[in-house]
N, C-alpha and C positions, 0 to 999 in steps of 0.2 A: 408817608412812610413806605407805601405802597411800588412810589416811583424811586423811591433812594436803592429797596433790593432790587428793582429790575435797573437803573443804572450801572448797581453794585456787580448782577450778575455778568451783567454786558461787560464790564469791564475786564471781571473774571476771566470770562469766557476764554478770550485770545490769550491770556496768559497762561490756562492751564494747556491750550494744547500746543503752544510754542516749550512748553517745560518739558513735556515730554518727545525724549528721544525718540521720532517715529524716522527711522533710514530704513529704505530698503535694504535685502540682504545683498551683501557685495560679491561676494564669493558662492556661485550657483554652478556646479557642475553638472551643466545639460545634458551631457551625453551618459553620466548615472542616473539621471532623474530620469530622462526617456529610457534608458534601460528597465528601471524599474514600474514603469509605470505599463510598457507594454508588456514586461512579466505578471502586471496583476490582470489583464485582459484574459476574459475566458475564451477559450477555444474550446472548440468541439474535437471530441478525438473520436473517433470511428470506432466501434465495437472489434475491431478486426484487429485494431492495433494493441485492447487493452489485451483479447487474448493471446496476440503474437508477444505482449513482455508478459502475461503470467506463464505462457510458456517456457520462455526465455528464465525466467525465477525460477522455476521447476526445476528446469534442465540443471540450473547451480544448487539446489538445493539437494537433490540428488547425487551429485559428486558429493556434497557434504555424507548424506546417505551412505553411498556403497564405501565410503571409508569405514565408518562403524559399525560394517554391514557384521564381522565378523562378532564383533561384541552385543548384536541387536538381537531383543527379546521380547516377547508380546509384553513385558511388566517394565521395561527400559524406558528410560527417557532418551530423545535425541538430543544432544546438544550441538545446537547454533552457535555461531558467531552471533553479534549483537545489531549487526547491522540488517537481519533478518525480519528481525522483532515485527517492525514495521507493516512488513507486507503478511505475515503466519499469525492467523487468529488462532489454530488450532493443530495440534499434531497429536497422531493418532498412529499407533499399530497395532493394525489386525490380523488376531492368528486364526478367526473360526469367522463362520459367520453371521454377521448380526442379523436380529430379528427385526428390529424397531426402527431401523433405517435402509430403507428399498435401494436409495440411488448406491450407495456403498454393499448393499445384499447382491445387488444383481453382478457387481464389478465382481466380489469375491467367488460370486460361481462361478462367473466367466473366466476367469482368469484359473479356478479350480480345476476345469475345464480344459484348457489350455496345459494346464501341469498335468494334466491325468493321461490325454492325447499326445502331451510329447511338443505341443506347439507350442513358438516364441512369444514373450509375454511382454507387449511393452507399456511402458511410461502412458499415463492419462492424463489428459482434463478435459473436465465438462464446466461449466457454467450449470450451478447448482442454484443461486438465486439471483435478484437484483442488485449485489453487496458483494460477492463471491465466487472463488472459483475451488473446486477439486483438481488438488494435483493427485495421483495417485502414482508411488512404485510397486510395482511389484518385485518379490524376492523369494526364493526358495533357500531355503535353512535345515539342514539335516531332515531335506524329504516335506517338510513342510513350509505351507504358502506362508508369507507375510505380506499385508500389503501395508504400506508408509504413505498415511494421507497427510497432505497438507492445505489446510483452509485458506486461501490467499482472500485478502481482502482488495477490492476494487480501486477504492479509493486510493490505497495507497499505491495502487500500480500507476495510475491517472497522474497522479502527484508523478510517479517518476518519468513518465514518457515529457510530462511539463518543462521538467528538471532537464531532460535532456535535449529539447527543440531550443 
């Protein structure tokens, strides 16, 4: 009985894999596959360049800025476009200065500083952590400072220098 299923099998065998349609695929567009494939390769991108586009982000999101500069209020919201979204973890306007947050305490004396002297105030970023940059505007508004922080996230600046090599 033993030898009738292993005959049985063996005969199977070639049948089942003759039954089944195995063809290569016929239609292989190489030049999107190598496309794709050397877009999923990491590359190193040089700290210089993540902050040469969060700059670059600043500098447009600041146009966005000094358009609602006239309607902006420390209680305002700004609104983006939605293609923003992306790279802005955080948007913030500062009319005084804060107690509980040094890096953004020291910018608003400085820059207090700068309005009290009479001296030109410009556009910042720092690299705040591992994950993040501070843009910061500053603005004067009927005699008083406002600064317009914006929290750029790394990652998504990384993603776009990618997007654009």
């Amino acid at each position: 009985m033993n030898s009738l299923y292993k005959i049985g099998s063996f005969l199977l065998l070639p049948l089942l894999i003759f039954s089944c349609d195995i063809k290569p695929p016929e239609n292989i567009d190489t030049k999107a596959l190598s496309k794709e494939i050397k877009s999923r390769k990491l590359r190193k991108i040089a700290d210089a360049d993540i902050s040469q586009k969060a700059y670059e982000v600043g500098k447009e999101l600041s146009k966005t800025v000094r358009e609602q500069q006239e309607n902006l209020s420390c209680v305002d919201n700004i609104l983006l476009d939605q293609e923003w979204d992306t790279y802005v973890d955080k948007i913030e306007v500062i009319c005084e200065q804060p107690k509980d947050q040094p890096v953004i305490s020291s910018l608003y004396e400085a820059y207090n500083y700068n309005l009290k002297e009479g001296i030109e105030m410009t556009e910042n970023l720092q690299e705040v952590s591992d994950t993040t940059f501070l843009y910061t505007i500053p603005m004067v508004k009927d005699g008083q400072l406002l600064m317009v922080n914006f929290v750029l996230l790394k990652k998504a600046l990384v993603l776009r220098i990618q997007q654009e090599k």
